[in-house]
N, C-alpha and C positions, 0 to 999 in steps of 0.2 A: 786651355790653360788660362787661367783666372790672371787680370791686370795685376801688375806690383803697385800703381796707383790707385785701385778703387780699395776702398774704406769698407770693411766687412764690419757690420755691427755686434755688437757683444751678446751674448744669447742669454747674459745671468737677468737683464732685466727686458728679455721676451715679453710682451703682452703686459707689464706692471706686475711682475709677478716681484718685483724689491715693493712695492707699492703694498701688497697684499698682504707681503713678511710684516711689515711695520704694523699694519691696521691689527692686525691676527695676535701679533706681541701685544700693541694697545689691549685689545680687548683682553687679554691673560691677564696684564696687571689690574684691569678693572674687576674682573669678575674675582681676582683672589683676596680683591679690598672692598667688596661689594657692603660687605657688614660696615664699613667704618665711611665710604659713602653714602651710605643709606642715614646712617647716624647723624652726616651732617647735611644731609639735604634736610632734614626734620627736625634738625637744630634752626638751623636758616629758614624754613617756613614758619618758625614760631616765632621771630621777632618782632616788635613791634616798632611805630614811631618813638612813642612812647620811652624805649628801652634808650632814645639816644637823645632828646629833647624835652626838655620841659615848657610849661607855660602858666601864666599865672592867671587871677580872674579880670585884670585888665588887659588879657590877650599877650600878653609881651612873653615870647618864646627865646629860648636860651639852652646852647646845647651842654649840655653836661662835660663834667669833665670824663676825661679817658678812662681814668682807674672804675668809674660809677657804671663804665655801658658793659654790659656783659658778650661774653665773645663773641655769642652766636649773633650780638646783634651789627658788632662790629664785619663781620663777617657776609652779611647779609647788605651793607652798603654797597651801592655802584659807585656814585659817581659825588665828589664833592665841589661845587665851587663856590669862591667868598669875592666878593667886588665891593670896590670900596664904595659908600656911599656916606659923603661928608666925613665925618673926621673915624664913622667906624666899619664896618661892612655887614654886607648882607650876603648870610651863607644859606645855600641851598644844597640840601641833601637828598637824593634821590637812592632810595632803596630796590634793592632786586624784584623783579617781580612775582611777588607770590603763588598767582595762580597756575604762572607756569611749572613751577617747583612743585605745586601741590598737583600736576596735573603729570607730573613724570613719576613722579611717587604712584599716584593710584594708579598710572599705567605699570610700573615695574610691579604692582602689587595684588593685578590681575583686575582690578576695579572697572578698570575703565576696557577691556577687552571688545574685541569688534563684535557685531551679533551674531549670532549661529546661525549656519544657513538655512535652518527649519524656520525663521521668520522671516526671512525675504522671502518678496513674492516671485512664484512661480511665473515663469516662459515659455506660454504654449504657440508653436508657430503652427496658422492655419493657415493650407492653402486650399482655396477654393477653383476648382475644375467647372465651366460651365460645358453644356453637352454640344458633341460633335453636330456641327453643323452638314447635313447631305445636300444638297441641291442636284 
């Protein structure tokens, strides 16, 4: 007869199987918005510095106003910081990375797929037998 103090675990999240519910739901709402992700990875790979900064022929760079950047470009910033230096600041904008975005894309897009087994090289195992020695 089983103790009335030992602790019997719950059987609903056996193995991570609540784990595996959530991941399996994630991927349903990905693949049922696949078109309207894919539209905005591809928006977001097309931005440029350009879309969010200006600069003149004396060098002097100057960020645009809000209404002037276009979503995708807005959308494609990381990270923003501004420090003050003298009485105005220096803002630094670091953009997402490109080539990772363009490197998910030509993989969801069959592009970048692994190679076929017909060009890897062949595995031939030799074993060499030398002859019975009689004495």
């Amino acid at each position: 007869m089983p103790s009335k103090n030992r602790a019997v675990p719950r059987m609903n999240n056996l193995g991570g199987v609540r784990d595996i519910k959530k991941k399996l739901r994630g991927s349903d709402v990905i693949f049922q918005n696949r078109d309207k992700l894919a539209e905005a990875l591809l928006s977001i790979s097309q931005a440029k510095v350009t879309d969010v900064v200006d600069w003149d022929d004396q060098g002097k760079v100057s960020i645009k106003n809000l209404d002037e950047i276009p979503e995708h470009a807005l959308q494609s910033i990381k990270k923003i910081k501004a420090r003050p230096v003298g009485e105005s600041f220096e803002v630094e904008i670091e953009m997402i990375d490109k080539v990772r975005v363009l490197q998910m894309l030509a993989k969801s897009a069959g592009i970048l797929d692994k190679e076929h087994e017909s060009e890897k090289p062949s595995v031939i195992e030799v074993n060499m037998v030398g002859p019975n020695e009689k004495n």
